[in-house]
TILUM-619919 format. One record per atom (N, C-alpha, C, O): residue in one letter; atom name; x, y, z. Coordinates in steps of 0.1 Angstrom, whole numbers. Example, Ala and Ser with C-alpha at 12.3 -4.5 7.8 and 13.67 -1.06 7.14 Angstrom:
2
+--------+-------+-------+-------+-------+
! residu ! atome !    xx !    yy !    zz !
+--------+-------+-------+-------+-------+
!      a !     N !   132 !   -57 !    78 !
!      a !    CA !   123 !   -45 !    78 !
!      a !     C !   132 !   -33 !    78 !
!      a !     O !   142 !   -33 !    85 !
!      s !     N !   128 !   -22 !    71 !
!      s !    CA !   137 !   -11 !    71 !
!      s !     C !   129 !     0 !    79 !
!      s !     O !   134 !    11 !    80 !
+--------+-------+-------+-------+-------+
This chain:
111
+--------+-------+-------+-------+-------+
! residu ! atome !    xx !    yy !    zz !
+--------+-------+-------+-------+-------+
!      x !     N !   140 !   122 !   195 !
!      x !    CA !   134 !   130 !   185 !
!      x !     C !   121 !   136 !   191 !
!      x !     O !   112 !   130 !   196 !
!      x !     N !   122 !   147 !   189 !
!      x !    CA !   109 !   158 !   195 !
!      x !     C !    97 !   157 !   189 !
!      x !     O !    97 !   149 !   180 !
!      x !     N !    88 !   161 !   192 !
!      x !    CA !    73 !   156 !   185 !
!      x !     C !    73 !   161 !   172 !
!      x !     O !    69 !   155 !   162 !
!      x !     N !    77 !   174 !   171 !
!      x !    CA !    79 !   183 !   154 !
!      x !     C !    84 !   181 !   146 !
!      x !     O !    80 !   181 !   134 !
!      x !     N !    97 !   176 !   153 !
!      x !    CA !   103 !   167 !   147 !
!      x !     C !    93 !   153 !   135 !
!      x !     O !    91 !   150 !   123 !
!      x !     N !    90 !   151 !   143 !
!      x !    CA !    84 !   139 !   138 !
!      x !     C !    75 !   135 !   129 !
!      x !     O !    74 !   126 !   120 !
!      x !     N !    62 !   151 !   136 !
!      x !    CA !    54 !   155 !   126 !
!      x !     C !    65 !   161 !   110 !
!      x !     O !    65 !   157 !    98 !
!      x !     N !    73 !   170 !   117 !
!      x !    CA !    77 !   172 !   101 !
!      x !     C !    85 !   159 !    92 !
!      x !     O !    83 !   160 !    80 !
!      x !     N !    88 !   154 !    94 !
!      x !    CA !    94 !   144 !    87 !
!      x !     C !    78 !   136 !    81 !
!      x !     O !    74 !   135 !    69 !
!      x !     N !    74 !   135 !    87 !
!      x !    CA !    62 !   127 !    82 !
!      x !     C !    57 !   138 !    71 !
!      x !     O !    55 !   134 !    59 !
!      x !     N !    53 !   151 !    74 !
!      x !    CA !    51 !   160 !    64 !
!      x !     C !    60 !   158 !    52 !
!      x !     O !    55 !   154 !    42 !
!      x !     N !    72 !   161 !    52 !
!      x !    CA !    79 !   157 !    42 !
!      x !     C !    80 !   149 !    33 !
!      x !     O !    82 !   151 !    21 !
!      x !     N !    76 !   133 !    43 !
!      x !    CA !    73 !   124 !    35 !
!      x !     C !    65 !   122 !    23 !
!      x !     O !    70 !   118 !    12 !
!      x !     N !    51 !   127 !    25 !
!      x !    CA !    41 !   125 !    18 !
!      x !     C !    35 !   135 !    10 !
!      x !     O !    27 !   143 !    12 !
!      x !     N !    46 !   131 !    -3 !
!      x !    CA !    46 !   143 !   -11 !
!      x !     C !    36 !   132 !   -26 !
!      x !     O !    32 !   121 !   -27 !
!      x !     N !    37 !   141 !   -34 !
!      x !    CA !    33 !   138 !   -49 !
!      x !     C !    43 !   126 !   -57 !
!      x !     O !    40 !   118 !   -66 !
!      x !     N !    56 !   130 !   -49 !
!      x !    CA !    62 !   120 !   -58 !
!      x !     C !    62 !   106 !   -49 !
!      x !     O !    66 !    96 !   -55 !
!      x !     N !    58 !   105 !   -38 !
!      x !    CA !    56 !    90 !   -35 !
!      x !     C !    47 !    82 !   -42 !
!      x !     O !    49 !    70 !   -44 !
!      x !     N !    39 !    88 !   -46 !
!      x !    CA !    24 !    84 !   -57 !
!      x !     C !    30 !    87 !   -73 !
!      x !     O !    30 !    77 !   -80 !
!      x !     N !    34 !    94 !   -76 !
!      x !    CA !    35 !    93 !   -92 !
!      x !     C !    53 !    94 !   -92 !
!      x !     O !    59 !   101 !   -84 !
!      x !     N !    59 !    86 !  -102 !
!      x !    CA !    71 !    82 !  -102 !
!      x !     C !    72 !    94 !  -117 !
!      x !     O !    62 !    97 !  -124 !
!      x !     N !    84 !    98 !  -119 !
!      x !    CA !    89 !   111 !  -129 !
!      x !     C !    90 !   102 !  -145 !
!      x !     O !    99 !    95 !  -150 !
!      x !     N !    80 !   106 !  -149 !
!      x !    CA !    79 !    99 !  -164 !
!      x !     C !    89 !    96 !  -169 !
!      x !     O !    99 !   103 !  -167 !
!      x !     N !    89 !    82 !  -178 !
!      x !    CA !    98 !    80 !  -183 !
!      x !     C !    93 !    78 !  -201 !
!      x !     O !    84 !    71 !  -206 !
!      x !     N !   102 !    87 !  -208 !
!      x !    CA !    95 !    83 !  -221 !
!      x !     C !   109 !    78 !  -230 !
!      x !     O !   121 !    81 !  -227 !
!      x !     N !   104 !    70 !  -241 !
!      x !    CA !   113 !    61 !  -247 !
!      x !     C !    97 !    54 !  -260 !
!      x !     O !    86 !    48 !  -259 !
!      x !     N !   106 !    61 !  -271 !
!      x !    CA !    97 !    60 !  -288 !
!      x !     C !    87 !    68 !  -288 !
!      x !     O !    78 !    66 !  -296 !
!      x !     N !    87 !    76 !  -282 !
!      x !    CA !    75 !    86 !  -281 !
!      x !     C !    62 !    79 !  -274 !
!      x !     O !    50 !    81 !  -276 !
!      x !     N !    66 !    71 !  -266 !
!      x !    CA !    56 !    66 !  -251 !
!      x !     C !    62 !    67 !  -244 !
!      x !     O !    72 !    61 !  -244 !
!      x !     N !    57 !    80 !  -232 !
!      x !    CA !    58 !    78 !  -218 !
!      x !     C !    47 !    75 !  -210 !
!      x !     O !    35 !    77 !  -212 !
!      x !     N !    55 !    66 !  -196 !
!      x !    CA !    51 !    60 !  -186 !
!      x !     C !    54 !    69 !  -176 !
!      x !     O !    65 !    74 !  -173 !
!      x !     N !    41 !    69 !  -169 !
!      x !    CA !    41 !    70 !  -154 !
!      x !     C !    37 !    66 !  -145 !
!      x !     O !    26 !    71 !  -143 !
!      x !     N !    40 !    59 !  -137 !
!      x !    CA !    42 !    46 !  -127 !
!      x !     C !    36 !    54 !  -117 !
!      x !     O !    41 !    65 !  -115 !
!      x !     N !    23 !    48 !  -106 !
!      x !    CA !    17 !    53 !   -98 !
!      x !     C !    18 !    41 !   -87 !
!      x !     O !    18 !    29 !   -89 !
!      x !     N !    17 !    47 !   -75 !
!      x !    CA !    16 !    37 !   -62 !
!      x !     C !     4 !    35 !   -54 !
!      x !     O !    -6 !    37 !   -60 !
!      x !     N !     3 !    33 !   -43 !
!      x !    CA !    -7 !    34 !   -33 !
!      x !     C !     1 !    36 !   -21 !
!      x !     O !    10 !    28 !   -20 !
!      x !     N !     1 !    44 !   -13 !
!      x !    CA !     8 !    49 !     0 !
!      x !     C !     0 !    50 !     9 !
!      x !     O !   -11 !    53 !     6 !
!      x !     N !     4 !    46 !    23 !
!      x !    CA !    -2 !    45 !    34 !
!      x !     C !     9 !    49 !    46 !
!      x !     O !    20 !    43 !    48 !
!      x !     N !     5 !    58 !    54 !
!      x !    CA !    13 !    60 !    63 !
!      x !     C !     7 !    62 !    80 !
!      x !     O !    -4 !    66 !    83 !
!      x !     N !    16 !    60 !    86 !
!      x !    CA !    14 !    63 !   105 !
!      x !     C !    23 !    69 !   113 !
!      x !     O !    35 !    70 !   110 !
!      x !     N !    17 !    75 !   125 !
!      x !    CA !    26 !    85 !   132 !
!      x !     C !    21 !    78 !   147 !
!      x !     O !    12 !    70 !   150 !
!      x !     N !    30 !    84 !   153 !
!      x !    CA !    25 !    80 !   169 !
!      x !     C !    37 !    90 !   176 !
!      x !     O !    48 !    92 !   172 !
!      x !     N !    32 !    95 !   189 !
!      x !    CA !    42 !   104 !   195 !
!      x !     C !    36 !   107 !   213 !
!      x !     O !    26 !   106 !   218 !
!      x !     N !    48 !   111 !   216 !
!      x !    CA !    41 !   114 !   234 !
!      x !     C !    50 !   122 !   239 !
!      x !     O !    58 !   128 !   232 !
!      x !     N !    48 !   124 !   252 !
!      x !    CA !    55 !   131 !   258 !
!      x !     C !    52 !   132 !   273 !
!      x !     O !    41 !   129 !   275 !
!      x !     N !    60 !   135 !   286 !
!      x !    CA !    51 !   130 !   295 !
!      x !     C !    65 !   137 !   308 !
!      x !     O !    74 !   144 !   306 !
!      x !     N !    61 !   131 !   323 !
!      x !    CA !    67 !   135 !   330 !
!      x !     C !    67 !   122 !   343 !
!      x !     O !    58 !   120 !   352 !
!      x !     N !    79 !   117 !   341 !
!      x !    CA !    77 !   105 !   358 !
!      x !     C !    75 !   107 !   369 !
!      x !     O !    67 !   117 !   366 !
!      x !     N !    74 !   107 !   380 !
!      x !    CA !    73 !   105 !   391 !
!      x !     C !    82 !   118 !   398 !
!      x !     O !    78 !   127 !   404 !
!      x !     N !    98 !   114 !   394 !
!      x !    CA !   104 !   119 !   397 !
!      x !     C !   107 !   138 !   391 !
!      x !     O !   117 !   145 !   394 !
!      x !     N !   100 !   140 !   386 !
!      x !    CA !   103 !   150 !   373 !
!      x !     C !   105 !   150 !   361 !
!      x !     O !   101 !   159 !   353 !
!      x !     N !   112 !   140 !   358 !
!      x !    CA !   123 !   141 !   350 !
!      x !     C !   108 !   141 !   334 !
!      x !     O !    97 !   134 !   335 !
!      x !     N !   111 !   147 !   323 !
!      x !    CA !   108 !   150 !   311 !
!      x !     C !   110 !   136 !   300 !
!      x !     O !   119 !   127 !   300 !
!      x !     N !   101 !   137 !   293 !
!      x !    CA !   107 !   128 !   278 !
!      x !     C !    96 !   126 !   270 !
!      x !     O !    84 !   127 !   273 !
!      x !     N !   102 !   123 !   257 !
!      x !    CA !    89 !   131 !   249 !
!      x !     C !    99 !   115 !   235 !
!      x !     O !   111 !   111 !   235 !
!      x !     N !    89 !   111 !   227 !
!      x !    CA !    97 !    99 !   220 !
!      x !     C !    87 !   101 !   207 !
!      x !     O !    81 !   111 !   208 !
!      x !     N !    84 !    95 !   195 !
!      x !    CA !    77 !    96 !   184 !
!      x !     C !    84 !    81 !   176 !
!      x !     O !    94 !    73 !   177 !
!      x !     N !    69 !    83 !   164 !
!      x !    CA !    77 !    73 !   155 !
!      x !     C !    67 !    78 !   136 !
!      x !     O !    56 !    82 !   134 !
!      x !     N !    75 !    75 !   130 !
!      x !    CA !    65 !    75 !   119 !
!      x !     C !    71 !    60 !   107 !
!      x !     O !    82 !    56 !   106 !
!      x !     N !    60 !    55 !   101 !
!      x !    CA !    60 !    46 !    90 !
!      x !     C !    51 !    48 !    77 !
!      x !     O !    41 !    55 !    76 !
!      x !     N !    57 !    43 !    68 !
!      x !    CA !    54 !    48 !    59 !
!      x !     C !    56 !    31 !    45 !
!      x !     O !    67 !    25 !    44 !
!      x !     N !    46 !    29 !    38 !
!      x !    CA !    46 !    23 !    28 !
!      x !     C !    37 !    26 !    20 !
!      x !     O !    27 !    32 !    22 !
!      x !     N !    43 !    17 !     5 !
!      x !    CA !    39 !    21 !    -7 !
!      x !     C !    39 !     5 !   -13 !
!      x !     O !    47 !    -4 !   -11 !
!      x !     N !    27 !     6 !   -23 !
!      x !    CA !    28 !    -4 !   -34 !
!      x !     C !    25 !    -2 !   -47 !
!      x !     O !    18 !     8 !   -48 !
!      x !     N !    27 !    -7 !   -57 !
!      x !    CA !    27 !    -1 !   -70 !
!      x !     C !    13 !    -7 !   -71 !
!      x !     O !     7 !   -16 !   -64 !
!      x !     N !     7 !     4 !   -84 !
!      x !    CA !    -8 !    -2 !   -81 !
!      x !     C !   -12 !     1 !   -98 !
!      x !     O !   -22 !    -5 !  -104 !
!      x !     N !    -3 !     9 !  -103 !
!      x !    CA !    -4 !     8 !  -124 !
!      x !     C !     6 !    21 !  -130 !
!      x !     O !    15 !    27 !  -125 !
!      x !     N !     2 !    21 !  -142 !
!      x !    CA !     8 !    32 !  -146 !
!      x !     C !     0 !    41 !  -156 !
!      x !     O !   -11 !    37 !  -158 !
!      x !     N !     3 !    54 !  -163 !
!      x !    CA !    -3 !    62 !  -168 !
!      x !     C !    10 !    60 !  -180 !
!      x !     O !    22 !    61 !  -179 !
!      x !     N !     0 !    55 !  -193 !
!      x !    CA !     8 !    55 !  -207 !
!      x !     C !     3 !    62 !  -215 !
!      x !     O !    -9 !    61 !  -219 !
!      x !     N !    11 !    72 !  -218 !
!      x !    CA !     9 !    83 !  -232 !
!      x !     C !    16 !    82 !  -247 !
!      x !     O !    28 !    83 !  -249 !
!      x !     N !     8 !    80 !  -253 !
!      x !    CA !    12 !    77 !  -265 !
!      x !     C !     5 !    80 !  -275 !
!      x !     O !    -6 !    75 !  -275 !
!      x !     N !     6 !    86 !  -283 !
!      x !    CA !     3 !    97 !  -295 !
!      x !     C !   -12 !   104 !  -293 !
!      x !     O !   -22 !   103 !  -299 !
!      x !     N !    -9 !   110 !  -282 !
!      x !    CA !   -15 !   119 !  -270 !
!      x !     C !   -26 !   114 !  -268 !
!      x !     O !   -37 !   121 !  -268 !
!      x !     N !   -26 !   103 !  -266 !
!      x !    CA !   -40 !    88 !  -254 !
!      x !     C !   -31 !    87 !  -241 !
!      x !     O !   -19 !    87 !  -238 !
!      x !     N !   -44 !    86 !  -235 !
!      x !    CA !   -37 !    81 !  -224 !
!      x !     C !   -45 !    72 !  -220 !
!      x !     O !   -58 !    72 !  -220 !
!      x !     N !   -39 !    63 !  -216 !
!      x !    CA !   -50 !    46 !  -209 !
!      x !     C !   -40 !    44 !  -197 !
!      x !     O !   -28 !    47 !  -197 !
!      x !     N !   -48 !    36 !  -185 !
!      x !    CA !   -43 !    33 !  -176 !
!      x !     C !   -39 !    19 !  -175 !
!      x !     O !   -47 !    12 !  -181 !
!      x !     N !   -29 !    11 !  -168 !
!      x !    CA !   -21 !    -5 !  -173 !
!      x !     C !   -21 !    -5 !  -154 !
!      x !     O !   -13 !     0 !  -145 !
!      x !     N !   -31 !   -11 !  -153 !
!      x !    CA !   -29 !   -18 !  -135 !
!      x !     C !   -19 !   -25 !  -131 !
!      x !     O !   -17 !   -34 !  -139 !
!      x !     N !   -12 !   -24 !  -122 !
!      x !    CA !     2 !   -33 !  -115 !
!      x !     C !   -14 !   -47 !  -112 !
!      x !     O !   -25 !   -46 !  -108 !
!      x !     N !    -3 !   -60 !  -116 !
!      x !    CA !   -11 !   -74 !  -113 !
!      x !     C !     1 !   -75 !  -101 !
!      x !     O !    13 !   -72 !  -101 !
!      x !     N !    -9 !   -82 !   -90 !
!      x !    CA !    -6 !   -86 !   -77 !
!      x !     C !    -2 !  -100 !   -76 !
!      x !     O !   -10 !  -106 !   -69 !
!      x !     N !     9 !  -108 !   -82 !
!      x !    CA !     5 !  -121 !   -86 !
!      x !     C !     2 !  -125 !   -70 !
!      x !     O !    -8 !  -133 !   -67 !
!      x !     N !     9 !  -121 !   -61 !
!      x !    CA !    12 !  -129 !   -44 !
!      x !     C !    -2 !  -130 !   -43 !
!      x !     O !    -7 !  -141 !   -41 !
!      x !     N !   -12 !  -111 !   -43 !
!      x !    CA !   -25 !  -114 !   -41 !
!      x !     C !   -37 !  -123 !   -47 !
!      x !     O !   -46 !  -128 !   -40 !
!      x !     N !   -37 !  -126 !   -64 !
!      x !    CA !   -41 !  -131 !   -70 !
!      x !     C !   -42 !  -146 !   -69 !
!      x !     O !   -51 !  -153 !   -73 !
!      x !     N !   -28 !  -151 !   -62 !
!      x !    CA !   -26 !  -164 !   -62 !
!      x !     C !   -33 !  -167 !   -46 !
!      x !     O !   -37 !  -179 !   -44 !
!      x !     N !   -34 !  -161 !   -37 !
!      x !    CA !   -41 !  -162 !   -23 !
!      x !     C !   -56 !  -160 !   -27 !
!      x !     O !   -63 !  -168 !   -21 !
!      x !     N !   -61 !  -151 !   -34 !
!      x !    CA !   -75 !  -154 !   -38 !
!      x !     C !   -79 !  -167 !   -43 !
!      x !     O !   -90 !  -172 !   -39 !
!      x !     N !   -71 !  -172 !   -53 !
!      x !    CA !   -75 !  -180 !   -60 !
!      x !     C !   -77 !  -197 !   -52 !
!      x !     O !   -85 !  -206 !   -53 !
!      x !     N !   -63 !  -196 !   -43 !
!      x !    CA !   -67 !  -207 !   -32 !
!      x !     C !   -75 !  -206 !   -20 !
!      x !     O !   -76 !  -217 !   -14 !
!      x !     N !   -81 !  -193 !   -15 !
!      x !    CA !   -90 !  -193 !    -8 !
!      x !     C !  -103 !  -198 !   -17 !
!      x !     O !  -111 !  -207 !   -13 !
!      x !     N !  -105 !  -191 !   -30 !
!      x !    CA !  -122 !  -194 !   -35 !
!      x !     C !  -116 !  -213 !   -41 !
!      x !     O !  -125 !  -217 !   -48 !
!      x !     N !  -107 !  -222 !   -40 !
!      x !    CA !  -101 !  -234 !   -45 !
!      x !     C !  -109 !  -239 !   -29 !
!      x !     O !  -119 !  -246 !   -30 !
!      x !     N !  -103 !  -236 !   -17 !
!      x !    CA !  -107 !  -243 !    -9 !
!      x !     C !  -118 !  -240 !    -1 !
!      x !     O !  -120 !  -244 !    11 !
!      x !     N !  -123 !  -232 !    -7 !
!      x !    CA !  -141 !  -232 !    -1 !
!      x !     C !  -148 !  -235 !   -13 !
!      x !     O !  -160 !  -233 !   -12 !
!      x !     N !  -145 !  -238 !   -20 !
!      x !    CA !  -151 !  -248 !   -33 !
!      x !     C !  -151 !  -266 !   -26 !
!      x !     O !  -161 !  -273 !   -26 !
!      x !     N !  -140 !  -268 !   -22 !
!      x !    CA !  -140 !  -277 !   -21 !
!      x !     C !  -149 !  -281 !    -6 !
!      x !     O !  -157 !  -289 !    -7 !
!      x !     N !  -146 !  -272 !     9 !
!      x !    CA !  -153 !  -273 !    14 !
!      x !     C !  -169 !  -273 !    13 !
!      x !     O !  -177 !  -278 !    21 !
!      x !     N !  -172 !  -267 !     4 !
!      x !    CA !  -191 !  -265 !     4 !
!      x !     C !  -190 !  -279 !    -9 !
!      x !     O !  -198 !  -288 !    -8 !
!      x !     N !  -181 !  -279 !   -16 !
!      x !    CA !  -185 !  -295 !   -20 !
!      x !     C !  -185 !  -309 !   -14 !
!      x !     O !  -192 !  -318 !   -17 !
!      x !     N !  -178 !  -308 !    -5 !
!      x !    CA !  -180 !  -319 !     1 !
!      x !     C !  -193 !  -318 !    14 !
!      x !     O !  -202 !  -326 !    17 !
!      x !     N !  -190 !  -307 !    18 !
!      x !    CA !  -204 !  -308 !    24 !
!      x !     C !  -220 !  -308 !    16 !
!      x !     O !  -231 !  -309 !    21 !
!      x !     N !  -218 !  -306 !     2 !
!      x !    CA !  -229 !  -310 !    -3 !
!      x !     C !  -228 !  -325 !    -5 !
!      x !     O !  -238 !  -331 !    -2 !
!      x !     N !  -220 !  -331 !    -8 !
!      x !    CA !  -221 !  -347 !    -9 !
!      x !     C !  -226 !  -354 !     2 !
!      x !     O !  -235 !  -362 !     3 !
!      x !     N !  -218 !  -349 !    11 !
!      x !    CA !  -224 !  -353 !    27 !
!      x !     C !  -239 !  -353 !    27 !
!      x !     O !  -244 !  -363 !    32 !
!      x !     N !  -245 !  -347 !    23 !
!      x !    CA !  -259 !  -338 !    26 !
!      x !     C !  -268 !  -346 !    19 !
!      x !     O !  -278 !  -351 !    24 !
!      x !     N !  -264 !  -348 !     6 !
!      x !    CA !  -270 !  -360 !    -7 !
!      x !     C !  -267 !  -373 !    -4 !
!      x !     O !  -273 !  -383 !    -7 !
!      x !     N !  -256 !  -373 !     4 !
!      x !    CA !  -253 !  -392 !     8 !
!      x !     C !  -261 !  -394 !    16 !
!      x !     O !  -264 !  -406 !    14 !
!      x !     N !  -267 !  -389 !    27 !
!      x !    CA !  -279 !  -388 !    31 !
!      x !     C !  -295 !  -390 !    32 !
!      x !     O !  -302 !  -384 !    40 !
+--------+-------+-------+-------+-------+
């Protein structure tokens, strides 16, 4: 794949609809579901020893849902995507530095 190549696909990629998903309405509320996108490119090109040419690329690309846009008798409020995976890794990080600074205060008072 050629470097333009590469570049354009990546162009392509990151459009409007990676970020907002095509409303969906149902009772006279529509939803529209928004993400967070993040993307990378990398590419070269070069010449060996011998002559010889070559040129390689790559691109990546992710998305996570992050809420949605609800319309309903023409309001609109925003409904955040909950991260339980993240939520539950916070909660045992601040669980076990609770427990570490408690015990090191006992330590400190046993003293």
């Amino acid at each position: 794949m050629k470097v333009a190549d590469v570049l354009a696909t990546a162009k392509d990629s990151l459009t409007v609809t990676r970020v907002y998903a095509e409303p969906v309405e149902r009772d006279g509320t529509t939803v529209i579901a928004a993400a967070a996108i993040s993307g990378g490119r990398g590419s070269g090109e070069g010449t060996d020893n011998s002559g010889q040419e070559g040129a390689g690329g790559g691109f990546g690309l992710g998305a996570k849902p992050v809420g949605a846009f609800v319309v309903k008798n023409g309001h609109v409020r925003w409904t955040p995507a909950v991260d339980v995976n993240r939520l539950a890794t916070v909660i045992g990080v601040v669980a076990v530095t609770a427990l570490v600074v408690g015990v090191r205060i006992a330590k400190i008072q046993a003293k």
